[in-house]
DSSP file (Angstrom, degrees, kcal/mol; ACC not computed):
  #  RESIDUE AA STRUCTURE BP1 BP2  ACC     N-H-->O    O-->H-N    N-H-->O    O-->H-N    TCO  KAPPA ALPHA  PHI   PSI    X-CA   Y-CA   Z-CA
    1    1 A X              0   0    0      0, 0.0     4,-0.1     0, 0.0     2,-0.0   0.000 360.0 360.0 360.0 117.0    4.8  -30.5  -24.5
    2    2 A X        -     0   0    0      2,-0.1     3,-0.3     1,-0.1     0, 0.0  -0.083 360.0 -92.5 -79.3-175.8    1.8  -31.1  -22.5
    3    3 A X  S    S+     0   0    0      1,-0.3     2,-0.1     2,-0.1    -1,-0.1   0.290 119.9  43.3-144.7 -32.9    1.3  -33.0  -19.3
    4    4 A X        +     0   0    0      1,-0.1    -1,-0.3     2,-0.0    -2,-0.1  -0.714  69.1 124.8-138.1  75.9    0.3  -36.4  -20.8
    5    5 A X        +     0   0    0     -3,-0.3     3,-0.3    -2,-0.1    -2,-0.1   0.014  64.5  78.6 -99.9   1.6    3.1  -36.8  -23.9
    6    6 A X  S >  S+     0   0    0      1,-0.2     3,-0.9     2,-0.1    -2,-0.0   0.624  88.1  56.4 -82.0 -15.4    3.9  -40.0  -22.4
    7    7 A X  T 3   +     0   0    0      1,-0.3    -1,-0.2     3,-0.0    -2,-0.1   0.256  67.5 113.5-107.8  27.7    1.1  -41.3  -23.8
    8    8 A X  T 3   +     0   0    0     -3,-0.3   152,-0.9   152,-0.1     2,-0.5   0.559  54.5  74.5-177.8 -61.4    1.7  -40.5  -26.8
    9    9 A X  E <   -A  159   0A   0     -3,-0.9     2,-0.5   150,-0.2   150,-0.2  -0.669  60.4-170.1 -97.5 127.1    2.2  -44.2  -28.5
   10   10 A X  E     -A  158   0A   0    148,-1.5   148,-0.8    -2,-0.5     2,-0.2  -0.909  17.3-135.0-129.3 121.4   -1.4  -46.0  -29.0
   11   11 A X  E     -A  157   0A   0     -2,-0.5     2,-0.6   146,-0.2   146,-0.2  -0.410  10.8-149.4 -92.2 153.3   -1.4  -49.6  -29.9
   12   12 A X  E     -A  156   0A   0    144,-2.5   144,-1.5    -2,-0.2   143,-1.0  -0.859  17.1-167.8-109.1  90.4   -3.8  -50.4  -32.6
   13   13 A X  E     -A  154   0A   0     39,-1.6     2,-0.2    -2,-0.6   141,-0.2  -0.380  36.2 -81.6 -93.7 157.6   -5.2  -54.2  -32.4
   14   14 A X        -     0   0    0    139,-0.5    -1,-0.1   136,-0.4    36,-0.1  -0.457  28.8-151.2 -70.7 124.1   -7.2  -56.2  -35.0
   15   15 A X  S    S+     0   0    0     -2,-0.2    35,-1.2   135,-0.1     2,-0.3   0.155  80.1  11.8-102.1  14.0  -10.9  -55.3  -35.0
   16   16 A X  S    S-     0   0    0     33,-0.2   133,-0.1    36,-0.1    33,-0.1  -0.914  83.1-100.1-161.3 151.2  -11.7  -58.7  -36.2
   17   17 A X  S    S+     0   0    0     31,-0.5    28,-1.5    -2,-0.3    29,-0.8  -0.603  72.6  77.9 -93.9 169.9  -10.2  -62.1  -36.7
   18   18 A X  E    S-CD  44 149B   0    131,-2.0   131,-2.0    26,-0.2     2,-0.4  -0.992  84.0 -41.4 152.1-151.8   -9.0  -63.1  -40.0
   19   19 A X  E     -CD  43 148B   0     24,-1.6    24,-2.9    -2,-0.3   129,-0.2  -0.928  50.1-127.6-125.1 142.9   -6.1  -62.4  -42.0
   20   20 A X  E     +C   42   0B   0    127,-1.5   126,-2.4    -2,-0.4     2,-0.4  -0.050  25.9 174.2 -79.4 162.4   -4.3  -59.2  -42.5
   21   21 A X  E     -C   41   0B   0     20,-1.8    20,-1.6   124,-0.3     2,-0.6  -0.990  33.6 -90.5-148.8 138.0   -3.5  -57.7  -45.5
   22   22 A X    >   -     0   0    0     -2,-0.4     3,-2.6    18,-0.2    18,-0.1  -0.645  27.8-124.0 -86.6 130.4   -2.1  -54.5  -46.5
   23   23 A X  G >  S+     0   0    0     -2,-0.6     3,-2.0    16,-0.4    -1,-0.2   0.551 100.4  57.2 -10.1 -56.1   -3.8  -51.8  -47.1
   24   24 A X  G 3  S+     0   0    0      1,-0.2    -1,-0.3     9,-0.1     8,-0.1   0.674  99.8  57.4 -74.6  -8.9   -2.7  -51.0  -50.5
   25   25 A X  G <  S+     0   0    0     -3,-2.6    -1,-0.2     2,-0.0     2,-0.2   0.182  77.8 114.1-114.1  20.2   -3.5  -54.2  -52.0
   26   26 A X  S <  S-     0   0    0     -3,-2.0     6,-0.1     2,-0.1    99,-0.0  -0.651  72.5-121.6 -79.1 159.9   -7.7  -53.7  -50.8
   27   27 A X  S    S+     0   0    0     -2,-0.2     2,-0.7     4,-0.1    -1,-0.1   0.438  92.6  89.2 -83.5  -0.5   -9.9  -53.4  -54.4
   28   28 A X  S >> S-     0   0    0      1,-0.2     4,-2.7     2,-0.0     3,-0.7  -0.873  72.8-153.7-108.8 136.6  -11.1  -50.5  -53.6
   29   29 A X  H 3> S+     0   0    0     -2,-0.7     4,-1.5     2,-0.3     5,-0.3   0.823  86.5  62.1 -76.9 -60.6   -8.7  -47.6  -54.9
   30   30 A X  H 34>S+     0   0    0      1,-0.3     5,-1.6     2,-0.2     6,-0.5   0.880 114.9  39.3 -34.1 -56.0   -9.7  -44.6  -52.2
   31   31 A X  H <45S+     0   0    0     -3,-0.7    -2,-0.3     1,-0.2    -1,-0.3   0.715 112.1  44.3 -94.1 -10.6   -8.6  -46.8  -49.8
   32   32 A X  H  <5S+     0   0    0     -4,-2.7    -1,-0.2     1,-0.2    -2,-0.2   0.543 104.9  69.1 -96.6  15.4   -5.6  -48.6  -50.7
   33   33 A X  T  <5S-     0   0    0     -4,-1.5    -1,-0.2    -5,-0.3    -2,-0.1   0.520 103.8-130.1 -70.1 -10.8   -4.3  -45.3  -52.1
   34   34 A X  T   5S+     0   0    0     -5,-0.3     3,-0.3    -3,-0.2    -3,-0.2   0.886  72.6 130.0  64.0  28.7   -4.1  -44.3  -48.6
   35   35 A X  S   <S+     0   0    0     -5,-1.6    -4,-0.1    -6,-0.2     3,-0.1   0.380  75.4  55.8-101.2   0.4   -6.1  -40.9  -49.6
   36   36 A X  S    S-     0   0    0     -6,-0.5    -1,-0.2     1,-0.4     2,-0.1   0.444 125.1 -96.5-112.3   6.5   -8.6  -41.9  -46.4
   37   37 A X        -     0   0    0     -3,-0.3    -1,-0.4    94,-0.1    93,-0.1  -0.412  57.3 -38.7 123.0 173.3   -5.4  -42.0  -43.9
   38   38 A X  S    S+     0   0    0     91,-0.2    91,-2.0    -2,-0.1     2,-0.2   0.051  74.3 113.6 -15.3 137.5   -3.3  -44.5  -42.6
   39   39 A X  E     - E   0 128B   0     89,-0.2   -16,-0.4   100,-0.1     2,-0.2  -0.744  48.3-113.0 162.0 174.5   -4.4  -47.7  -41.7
   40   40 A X  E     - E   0 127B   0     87,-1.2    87,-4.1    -2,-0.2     2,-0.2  -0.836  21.4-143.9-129.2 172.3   -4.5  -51.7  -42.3
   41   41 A X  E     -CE  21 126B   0    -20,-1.6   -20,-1.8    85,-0.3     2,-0.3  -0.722   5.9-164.1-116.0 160.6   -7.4  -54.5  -43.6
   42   42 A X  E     -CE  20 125B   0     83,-1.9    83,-3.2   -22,-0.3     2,-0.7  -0.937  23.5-126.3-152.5 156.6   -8.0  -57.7  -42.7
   43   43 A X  E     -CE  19 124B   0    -24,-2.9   -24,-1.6    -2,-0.3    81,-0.2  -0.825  43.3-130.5-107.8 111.3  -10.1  -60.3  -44.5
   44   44 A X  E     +C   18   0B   0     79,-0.9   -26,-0.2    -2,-0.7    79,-0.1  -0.233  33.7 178.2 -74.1 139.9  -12.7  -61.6  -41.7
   45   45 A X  S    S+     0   0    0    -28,-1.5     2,-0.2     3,-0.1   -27,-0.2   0.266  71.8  38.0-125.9  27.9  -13.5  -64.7  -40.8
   46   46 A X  S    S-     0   0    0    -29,-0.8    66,-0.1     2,-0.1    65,-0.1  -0.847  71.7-130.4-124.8 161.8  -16.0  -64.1  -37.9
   47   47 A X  S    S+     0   0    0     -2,-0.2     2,-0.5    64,-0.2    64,-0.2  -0.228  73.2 108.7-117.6  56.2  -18.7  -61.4  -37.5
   48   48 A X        -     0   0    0     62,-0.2     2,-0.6   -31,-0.0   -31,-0.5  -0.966  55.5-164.7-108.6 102.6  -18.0  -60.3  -34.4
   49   49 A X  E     +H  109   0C   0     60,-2.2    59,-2.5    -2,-0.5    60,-1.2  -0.748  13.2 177.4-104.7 124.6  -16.4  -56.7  -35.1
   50   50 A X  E     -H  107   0C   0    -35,-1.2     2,-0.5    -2,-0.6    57,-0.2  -0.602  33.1 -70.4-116.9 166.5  -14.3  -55.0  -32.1
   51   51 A X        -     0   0    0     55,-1.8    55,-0.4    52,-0.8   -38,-0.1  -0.717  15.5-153.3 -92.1 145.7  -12.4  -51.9  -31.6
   52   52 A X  S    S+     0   0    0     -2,-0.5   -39,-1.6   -40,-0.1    -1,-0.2   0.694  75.8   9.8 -30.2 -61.6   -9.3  -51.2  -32.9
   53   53 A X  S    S-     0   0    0    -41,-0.2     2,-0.3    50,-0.1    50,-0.2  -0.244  83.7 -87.4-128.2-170.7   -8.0  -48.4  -29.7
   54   54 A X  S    S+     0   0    0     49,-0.2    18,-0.2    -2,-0.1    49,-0.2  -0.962  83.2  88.7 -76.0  73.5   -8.9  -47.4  -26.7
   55   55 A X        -     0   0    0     -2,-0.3    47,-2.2    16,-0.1     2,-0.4  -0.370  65.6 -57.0-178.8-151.1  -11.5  -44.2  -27.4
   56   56 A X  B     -JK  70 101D   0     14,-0.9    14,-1.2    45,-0.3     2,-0.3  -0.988  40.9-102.8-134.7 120.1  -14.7  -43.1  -27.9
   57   57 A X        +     0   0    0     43,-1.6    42,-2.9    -2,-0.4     3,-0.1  -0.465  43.7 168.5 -48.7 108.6  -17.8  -43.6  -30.4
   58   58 A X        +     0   0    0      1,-0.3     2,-0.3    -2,-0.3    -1,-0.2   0.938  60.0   6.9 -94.8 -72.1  -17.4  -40.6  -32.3
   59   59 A X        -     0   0    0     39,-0.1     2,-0.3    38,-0.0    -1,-0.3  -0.757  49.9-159.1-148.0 154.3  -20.0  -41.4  -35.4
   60   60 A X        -     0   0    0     -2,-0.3     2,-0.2     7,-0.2     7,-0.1  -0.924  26.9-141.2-141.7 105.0  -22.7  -44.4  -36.1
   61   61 A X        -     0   0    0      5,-0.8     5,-0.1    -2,-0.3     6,-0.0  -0.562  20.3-122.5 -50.8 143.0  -23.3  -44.3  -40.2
   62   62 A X  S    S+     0   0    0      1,-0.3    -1,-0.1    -2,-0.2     0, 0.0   0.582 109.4  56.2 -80.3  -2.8  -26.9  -44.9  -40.5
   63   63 A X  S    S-     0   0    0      3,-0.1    -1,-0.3    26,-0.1    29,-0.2   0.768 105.8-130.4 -88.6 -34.3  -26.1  -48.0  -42.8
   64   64 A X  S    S+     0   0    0      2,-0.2     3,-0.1    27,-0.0    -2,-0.1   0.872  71.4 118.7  80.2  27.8  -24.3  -49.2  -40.2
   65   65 A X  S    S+     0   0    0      1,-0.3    15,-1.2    27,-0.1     2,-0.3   0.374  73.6  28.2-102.8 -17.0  -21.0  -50.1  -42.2
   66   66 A X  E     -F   79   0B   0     13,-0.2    -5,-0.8    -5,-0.1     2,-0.5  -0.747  61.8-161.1-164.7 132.1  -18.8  -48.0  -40.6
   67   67 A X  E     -F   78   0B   0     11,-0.6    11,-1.2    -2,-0.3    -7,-0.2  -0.830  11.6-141.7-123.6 147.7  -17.9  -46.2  -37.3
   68   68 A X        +     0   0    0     -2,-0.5     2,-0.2     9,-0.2    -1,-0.1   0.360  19.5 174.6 -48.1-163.8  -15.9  -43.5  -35.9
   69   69 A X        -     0   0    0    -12,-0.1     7,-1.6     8,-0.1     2,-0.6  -0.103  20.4-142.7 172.9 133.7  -14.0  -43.5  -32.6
   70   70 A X  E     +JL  56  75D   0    -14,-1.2   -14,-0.9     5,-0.2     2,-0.5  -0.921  17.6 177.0 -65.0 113.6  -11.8  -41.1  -31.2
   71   71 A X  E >  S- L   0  74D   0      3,-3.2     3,-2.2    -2,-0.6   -16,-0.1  -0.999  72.7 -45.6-126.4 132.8   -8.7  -42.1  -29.2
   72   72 A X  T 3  S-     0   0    0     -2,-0.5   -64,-0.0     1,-0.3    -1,-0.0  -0.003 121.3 -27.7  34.2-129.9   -6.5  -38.9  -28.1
   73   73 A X  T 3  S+     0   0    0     -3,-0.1     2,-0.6    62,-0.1    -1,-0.3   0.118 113.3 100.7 -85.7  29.5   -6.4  -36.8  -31.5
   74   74 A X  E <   -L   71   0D   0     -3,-2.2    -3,-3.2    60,-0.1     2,-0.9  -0.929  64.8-139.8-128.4 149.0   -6.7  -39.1  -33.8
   75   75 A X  E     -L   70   0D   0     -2,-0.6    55,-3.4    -5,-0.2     2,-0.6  -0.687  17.5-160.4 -99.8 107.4   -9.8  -40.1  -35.7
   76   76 A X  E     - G   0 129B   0     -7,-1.6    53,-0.3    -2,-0.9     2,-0.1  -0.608   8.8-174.6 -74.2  91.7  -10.4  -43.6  -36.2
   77   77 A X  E     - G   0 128B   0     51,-1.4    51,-2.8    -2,-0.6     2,-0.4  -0.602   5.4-164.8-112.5 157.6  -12.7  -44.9  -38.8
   78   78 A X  E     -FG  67 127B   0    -11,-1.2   -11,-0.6    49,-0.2     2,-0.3  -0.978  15.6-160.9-124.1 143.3  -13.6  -49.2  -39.2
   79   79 A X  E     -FG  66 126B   0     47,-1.5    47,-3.0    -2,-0.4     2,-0.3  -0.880  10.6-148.8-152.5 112.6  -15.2  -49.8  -42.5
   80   80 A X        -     0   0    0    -15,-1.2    45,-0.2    -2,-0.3     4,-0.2  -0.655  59.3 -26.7 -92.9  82.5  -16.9  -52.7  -42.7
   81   81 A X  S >  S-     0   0    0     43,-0.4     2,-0.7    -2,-0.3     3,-0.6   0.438  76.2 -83.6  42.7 152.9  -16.6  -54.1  -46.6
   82   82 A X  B 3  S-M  122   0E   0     40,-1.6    40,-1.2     1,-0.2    -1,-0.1  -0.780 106.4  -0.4-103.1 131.5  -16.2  -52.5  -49.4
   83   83 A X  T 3  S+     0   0    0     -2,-0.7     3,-0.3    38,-0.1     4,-0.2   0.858  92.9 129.9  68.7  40.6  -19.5  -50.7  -51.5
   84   84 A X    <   +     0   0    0     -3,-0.6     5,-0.5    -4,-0.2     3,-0.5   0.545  46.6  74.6 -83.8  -1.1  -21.4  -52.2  -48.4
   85   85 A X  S >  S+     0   0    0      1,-0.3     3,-1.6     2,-0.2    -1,-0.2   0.706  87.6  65.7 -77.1 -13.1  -23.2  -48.8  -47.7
   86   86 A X  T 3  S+     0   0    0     -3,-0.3    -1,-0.3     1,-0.2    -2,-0.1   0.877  82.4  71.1 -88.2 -15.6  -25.2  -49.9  -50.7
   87   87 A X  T >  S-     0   0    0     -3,-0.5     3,-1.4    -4,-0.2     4,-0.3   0.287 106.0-125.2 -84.1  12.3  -26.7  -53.2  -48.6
   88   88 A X  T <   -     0   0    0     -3,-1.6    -3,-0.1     1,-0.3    -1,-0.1   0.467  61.8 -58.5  74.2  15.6  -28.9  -50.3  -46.6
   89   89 A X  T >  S+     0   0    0     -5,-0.5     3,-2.2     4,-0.0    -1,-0.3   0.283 102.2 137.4  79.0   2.0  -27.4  -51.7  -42.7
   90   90 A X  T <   +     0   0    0     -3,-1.4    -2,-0.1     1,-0.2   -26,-0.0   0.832  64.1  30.7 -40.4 -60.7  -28.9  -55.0  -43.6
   91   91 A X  T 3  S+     0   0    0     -4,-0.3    21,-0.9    24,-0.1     2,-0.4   0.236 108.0  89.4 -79.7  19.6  -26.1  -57.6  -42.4
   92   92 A X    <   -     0   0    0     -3,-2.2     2,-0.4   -29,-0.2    19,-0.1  -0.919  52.6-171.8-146.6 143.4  -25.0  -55.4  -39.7
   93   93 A X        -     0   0    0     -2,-0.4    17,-1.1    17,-0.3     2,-0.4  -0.969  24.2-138.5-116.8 112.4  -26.2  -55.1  -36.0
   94   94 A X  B     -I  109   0C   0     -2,-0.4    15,-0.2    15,-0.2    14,-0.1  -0.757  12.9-168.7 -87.6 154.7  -24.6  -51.8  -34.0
   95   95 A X        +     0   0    0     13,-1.0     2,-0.3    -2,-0.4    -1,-0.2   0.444  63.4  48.7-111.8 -36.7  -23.6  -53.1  -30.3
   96   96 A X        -     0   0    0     12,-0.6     2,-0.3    10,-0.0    12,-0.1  -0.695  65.8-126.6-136.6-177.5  -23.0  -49.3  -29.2
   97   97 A X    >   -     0   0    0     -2,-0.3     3,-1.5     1,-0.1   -40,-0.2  -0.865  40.2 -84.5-105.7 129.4  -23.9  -45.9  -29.0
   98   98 A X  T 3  S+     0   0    0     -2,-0.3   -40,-0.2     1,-0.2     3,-0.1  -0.035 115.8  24.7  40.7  76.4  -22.6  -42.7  -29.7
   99   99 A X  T 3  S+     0   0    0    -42,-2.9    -1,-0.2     1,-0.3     2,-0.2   0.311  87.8 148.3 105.1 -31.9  -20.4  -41.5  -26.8
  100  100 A X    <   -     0   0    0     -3,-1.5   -43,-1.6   -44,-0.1    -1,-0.3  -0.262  51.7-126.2 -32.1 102.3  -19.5  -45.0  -25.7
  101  101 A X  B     -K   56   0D   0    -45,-0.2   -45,-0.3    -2,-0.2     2,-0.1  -0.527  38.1-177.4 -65.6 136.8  -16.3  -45.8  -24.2
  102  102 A X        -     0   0    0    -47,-2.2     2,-0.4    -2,-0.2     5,-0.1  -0.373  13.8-178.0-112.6 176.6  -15.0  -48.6  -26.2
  103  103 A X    >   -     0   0    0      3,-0.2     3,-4.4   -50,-0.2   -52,-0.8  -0.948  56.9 -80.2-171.6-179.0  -11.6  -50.7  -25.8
  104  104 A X  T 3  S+     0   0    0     -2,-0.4    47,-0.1     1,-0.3   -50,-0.1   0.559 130.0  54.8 -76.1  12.5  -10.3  -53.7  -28.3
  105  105 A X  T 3  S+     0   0    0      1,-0.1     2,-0.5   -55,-0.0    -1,-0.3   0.098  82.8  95.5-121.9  24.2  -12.9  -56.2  -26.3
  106  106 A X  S <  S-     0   0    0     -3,-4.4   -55,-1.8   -55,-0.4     2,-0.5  -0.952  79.6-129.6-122.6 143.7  -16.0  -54.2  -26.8
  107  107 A X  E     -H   50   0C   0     -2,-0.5   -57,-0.2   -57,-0.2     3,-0.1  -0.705  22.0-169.1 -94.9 118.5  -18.0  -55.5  -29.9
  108  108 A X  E     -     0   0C   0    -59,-2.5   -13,-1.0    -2,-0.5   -12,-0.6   0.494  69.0 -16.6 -46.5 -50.0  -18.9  -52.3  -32.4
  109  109 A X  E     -HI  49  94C   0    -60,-1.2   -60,-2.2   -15,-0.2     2,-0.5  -0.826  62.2-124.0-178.0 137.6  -21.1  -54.0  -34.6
  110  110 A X        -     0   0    0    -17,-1.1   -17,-0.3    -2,-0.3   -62,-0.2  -0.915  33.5-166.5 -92.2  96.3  -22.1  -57.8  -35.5
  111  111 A X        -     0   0    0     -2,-0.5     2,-0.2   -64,-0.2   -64,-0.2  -0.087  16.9-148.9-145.4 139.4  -21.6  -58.4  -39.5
  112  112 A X    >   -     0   0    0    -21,-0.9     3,-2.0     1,-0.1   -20,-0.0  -0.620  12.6-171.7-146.1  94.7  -22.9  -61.3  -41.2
  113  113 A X  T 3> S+     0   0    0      1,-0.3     4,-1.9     2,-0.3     5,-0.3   0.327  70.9  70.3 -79.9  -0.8  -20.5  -61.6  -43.7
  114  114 A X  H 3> S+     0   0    0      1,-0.3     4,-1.1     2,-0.2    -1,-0.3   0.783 102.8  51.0 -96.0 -27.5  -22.4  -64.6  -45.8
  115  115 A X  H <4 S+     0   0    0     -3,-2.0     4,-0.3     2,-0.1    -1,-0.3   0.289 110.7  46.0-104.5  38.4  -24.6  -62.1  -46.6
  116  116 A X  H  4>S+     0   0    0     -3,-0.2     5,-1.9     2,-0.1    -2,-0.2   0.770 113.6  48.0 -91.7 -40.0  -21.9  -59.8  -47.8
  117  117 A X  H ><5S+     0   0    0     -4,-1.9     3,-2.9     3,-0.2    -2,-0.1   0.826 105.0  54.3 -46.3 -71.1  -20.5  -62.0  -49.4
  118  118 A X  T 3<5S+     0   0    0     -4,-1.1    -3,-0.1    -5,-0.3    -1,-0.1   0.979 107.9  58.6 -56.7 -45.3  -23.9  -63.5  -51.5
  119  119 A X  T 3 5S-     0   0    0     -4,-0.3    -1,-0.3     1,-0.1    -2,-0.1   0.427 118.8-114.1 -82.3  24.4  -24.6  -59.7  -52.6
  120  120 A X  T < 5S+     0   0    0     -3,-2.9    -3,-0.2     1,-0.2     2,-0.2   0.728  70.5 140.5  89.7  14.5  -21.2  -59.5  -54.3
  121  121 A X      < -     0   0    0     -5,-1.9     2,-0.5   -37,-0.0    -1,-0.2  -0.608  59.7-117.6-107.6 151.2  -19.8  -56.8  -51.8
  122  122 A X  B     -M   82   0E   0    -40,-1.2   -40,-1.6    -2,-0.2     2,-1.2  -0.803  15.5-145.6 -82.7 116.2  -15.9  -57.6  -50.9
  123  123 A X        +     0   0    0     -2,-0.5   -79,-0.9   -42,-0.2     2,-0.8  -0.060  51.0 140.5 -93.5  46.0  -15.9  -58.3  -46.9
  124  124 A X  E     -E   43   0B   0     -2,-1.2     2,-0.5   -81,-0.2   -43,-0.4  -0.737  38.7-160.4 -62.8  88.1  -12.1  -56.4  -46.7
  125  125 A X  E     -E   42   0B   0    -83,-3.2   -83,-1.9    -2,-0.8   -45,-0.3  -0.861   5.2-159.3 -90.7 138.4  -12.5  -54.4  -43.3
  126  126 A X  E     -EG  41  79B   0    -47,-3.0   -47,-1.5    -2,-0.5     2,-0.7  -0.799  21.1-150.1-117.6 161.8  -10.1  -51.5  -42.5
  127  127 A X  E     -EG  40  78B   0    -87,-4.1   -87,-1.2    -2,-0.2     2,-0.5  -0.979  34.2-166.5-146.4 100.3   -9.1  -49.9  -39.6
  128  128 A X  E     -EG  39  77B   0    -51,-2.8   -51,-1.4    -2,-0.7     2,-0.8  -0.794  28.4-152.1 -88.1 116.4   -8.4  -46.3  -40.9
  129  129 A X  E     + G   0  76B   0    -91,-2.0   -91,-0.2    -2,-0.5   -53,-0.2  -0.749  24.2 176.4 -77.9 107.3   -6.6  -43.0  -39.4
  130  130 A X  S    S+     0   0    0    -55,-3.4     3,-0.2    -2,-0.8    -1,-0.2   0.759  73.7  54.3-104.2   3.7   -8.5  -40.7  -41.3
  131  131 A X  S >  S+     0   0    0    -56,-0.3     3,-0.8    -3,-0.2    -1,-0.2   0.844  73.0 129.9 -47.6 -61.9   -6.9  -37.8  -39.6
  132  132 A X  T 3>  +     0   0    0      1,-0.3     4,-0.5     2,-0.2    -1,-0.2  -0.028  64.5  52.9  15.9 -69.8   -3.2  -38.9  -40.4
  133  133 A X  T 34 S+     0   0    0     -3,-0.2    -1,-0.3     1,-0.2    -2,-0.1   0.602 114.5  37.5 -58.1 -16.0   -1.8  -35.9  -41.9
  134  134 A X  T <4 S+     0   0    0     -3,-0.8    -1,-0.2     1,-0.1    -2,-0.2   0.853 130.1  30.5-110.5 -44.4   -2.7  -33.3  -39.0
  135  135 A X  T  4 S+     0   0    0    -62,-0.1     2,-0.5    25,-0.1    26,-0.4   0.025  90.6 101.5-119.7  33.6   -2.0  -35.8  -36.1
  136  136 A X     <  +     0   0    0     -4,-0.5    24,-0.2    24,-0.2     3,-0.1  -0.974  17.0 159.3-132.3 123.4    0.7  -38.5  -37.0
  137  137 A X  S    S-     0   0    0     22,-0.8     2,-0.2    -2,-0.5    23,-0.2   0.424  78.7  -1.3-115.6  -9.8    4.0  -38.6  -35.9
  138  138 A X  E     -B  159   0A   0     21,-0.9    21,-3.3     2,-0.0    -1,-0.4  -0.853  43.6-179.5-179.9 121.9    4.4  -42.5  -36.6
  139  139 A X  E     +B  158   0A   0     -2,-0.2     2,-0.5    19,-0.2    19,-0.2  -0.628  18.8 170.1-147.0  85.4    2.5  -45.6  -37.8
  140  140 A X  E     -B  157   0A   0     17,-1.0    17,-1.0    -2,-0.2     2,-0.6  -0.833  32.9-127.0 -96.0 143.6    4.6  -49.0  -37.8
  141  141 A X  E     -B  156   0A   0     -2,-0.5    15,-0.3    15,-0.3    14,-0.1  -0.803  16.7-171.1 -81.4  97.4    3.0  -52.4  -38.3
  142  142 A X        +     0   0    0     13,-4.0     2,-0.3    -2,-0.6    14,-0.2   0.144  68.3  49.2-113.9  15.6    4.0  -54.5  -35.6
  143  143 A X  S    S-     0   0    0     12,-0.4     2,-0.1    10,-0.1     3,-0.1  -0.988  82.0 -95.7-144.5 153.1    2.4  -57.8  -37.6
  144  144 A X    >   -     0   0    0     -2,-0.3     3,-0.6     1,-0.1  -124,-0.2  -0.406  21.3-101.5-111.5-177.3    2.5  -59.0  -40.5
  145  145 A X  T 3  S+     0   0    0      1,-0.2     2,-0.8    -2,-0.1  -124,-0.3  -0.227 113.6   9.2 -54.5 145.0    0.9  -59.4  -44.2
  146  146 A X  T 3  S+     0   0    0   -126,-2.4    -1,-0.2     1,-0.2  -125,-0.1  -0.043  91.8 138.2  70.2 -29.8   -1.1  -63.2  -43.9
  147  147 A X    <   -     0   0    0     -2,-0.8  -127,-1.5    -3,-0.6     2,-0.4  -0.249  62.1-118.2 -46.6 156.2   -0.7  -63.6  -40.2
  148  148 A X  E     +D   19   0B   0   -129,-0.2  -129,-0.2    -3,-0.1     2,-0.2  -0.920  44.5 173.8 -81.1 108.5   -3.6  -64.9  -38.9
  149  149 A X  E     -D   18   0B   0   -131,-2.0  -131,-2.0    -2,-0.4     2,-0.2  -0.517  20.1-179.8-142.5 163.1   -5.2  -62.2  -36.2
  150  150 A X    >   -     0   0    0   -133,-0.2     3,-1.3    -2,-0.2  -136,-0.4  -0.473  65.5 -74.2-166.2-175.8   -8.7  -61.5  -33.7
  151  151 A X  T 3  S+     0   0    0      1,-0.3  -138,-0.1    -2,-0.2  -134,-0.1  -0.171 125.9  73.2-109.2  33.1   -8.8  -58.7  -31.8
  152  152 A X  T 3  S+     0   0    0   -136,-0.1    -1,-0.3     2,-0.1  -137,-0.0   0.641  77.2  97.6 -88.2 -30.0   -6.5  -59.8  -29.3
  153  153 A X  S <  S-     0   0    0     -3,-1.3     2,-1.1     1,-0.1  -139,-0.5  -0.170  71.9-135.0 -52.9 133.7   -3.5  -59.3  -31.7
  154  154 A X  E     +A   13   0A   0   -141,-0.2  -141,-0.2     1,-0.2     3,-0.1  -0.762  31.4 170.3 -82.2 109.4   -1.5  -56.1  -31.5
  155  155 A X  E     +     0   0A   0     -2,-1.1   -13,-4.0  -143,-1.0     2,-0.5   0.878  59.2  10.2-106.0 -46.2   -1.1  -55.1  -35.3
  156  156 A X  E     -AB  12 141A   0   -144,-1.5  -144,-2.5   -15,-0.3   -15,-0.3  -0.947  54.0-146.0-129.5 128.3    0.5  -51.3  -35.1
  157  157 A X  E     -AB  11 140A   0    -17,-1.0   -17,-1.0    -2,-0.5     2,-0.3  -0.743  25.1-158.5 -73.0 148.7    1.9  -49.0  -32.5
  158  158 A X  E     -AB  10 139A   0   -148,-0.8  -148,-1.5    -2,-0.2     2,-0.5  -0.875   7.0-160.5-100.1 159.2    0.9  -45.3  -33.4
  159  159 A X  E     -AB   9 138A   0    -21,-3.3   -21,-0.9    -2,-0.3   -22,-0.8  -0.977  16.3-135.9-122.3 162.4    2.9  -42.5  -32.0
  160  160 A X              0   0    0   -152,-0.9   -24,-0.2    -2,-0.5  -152,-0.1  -0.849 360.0 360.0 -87.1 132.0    1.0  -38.6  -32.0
  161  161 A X              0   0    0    -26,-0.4   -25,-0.1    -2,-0.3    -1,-0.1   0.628 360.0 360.0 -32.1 360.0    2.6  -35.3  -33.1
């Protein structure tokens, strides 16, 4: 037991508004299989995209569809639509850096989901643990499927091994 095991539970907030949706039921198969971790979607209806935790900019894809963050041990990925890597970073503006401390009011990347939408791409974003198996002791849903969410809502406590 370490020194800081109080901290142990980290609440997971909506990294966009819209409406949430469970995981398993996004169209793409990788992720609602849950074989890329843990984690929930929502289907956005602003493009203002925020973080999820409390942490750190881990990783910046160079499309700009999806970033990392580290908060304690677990590694947090938001991914931004689904098959959007193929739309080259076009509708998407990164807000941060690398190294950034983030929390669930600092805007990640600004998405302009009409043109996600017009190239046929599904605008589903998911808020992944892609870690899960090595570092998860606990992942409950503390909102539910259809609620209406932004990224003031608390959607899951995690707890850590």
């Amino acid at each position: 037991m370490g020194l800081f095991s109080f901290k142990s539970k980290v609440d997971f907030y909506a990294p966009v508004s819209g409406k949430l949706v469970d995981l398993k039921d996004v169209s793409d198969e990788v992720f609602a299989s849950g074989a890329m971790g843990k984690g929930f979607a929502i289907i956005p209806d602003d493009g203002n995209i925020y973080s999820p935790v409390k942490g750190k900019v881990s990783q910046l894809f160079p499309t700009k569809h999806a970033v990392g963050l580290q908060c304690g041990k677990m590694e947090v990925l938001i991914h931004i639509g689904i098959d959007t890597v193929d739309l080259k970073g076009e509708p998407f503006t990164t807000m941060v850096s690398v190294g950034d401390k983030v929390d669930n009011n600092s805007v990640l990347v600004k998405t302009d989901f009409e043109k996600i939408k017009k190239a046929d791409k599904d605008p589903v974003t998911m808020v992944l643990i892609t870690n899960t198996n090595n570092v998860l002791k606990s992942f409950d849903l503390v909102a539910n499927n259809g609620d209406k969410v932004d990224h003031a809502t608390e959607i899951a406590e995690v707890k850590e091994k």
